[in-house]
C-alpha positions as CSV (number, residue, x, y, z in Angstrom):
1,X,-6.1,2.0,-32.5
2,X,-7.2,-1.3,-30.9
3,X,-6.0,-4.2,-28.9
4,X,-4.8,-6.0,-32.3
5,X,-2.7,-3.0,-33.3
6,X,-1.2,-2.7,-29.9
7,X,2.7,-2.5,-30.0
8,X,2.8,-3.6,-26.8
9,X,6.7,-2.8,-26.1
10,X,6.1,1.4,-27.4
11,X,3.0,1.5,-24.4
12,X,5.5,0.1,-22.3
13,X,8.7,2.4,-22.5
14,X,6.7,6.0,-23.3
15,X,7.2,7.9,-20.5
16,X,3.5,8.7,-19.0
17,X,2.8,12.0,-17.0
18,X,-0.2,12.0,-14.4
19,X,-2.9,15.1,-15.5
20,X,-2.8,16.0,-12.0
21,X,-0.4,16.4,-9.2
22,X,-3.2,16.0,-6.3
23,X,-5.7,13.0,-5.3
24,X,-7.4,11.5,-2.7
25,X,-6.0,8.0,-2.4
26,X,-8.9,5.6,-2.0
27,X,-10.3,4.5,1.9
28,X,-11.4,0.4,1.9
29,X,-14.2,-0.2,0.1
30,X,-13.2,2.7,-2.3
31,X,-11.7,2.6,-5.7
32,X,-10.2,5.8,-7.9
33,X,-8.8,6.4,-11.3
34,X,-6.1,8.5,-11.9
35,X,-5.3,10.1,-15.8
36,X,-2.0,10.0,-17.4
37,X,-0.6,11.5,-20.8
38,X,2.1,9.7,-23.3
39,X,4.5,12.0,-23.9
40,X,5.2,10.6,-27.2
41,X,2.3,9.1,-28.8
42,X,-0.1,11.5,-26.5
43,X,-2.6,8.5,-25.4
44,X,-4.9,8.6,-22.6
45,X,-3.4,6.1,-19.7
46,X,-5.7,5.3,-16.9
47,X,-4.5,4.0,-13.6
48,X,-7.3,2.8,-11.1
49,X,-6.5,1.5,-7.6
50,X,-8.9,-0.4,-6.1
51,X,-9.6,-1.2,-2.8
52,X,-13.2,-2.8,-2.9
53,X,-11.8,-5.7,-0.4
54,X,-12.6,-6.9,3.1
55,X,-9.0,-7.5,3.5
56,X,-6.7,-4.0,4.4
57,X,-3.8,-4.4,2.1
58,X,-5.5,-6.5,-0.4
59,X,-5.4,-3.9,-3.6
60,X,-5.3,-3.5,-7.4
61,X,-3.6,-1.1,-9.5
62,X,-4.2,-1.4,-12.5
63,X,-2.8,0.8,-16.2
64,X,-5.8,0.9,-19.0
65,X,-4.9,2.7,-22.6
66,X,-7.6,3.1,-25.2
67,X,-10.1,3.0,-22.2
68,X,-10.7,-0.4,-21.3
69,X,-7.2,-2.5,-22.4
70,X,-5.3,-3.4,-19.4
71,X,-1.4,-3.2,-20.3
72,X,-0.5,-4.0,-16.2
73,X,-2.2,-4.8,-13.3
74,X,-1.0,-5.8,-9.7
75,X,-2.4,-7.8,-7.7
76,X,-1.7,-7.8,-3.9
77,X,-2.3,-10.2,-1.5
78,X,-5.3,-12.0,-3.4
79,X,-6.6,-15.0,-4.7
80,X,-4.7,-17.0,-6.6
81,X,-5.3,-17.0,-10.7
82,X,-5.4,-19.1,-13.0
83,X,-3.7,-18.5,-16.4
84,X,-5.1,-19.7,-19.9
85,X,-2.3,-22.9,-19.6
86,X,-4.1,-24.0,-16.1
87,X,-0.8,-22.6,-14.6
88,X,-2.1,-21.4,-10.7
89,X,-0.6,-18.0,-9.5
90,X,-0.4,-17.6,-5.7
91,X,-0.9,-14.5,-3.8
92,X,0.6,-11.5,-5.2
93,X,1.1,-11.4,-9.0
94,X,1.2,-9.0,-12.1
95,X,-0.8,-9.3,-15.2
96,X,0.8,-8.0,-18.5
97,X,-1.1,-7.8,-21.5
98,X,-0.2,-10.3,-23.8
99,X,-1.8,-10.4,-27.3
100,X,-4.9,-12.6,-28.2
101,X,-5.3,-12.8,-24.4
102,X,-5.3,-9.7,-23.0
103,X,-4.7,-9.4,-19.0
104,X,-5.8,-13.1,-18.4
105,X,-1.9,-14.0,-17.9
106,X,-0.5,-13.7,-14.5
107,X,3.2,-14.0,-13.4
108,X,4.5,-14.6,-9.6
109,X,7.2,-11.5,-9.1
110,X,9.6,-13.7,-9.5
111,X,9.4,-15.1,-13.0
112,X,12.0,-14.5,-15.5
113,X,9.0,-13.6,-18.3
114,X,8.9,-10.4,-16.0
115,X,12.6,-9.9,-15.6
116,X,13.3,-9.6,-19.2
117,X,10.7,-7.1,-20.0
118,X,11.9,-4.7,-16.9
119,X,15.6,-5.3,-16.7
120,X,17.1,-4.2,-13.7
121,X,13.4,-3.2,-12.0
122,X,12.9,-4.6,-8.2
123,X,9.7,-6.5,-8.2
124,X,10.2,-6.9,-4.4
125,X,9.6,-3.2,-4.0
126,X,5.7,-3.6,-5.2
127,X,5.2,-5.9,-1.6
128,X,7.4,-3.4,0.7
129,X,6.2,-0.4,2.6
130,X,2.6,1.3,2.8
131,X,-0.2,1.0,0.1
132,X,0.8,4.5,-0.9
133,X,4.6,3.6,-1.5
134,X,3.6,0.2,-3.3
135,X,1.4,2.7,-6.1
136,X,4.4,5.2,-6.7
137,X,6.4,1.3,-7.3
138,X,4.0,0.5,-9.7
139,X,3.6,4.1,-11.4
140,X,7.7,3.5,-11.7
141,X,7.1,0.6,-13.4
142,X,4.3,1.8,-15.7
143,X,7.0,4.8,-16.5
144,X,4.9,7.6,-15.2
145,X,8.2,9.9,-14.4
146,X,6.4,12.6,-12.0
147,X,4.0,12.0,-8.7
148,X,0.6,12.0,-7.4
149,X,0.9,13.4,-3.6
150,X,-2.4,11.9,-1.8
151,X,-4.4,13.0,0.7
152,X,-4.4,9.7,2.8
153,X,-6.9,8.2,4.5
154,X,-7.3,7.3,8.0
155,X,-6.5,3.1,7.5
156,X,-3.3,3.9,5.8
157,X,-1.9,6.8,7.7
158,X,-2.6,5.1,11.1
């Protein structure tokens, strides 16, 4: 399968399960990547989170599938983007993969584009609490249904 084949929607419901229960969440300057099962379809999900910033909260999460698609990625508290249209997007933002384009559209957590494909899901949770807390949000909204407990590091933990 490829990124013209992708039924974006099915990636998007299947519940995921993290491979393993136990991970070091990354220190600034570091970055991870963290494996996930489909439970349906049995594909290999990636999730990275990245923290190869100056800034402290500044990070990336990001979910992959067939290695190197992005499906989601969330940005926090970065440089704004630019979509395809010449639309900017300010600060904090999600990508969703979007056919013939890939992750280069970004939405503000606000948009309705990102309200109608996560009914019901609270976008202001991704910008609320720790680094930690804002990465189980995001596995929420990726569908992951069980947890990664971290060993965290010194700049989160205090």
């Amino acid at each position: 399968m490829d990124e013209e084949t992708i039924d974006i929607t099915a990636i998007l419901n299947e519940e995921k399960r993290f491979v393993d229960d136990h991970a070091e969440f990354p220190s600034l300057h570091e970055a991870i990547k963290l494996s996930g099962i489909g439970q349906v379809t049995q594909y290999e999900y990636l999730i990275d989170i990245n923290r190869k910033y100056c800034q402290l909260n500044r990070i990336t999460y990001h979910q992959r599938v067939f290695t190197n698609t992005t499906i989601i990625r969330f940005d926090s508290d970065t440089k704004p983007h630019q979509n395809p249209d010449g639309k900017k997007i300010d600060g904090t933002h999600i990508h969703v993969y979007r056919h013939g384009f890939g992750d280069s559209w970004a939405y503000e957590l606000n948009d309705p584009v990102l309200r109608r494909i996560w009914p019901g899901f609270d976008f202001s949770a991704l910008t609320q609490g720790d680094l930690v807390n804002k990465f189980y949000t995001f596995a929420s909204l990726c569908n992951f249904s069980n947890q990664v407990m971290f060993e965290v590091p010194i700049d989160i933990s205090g």
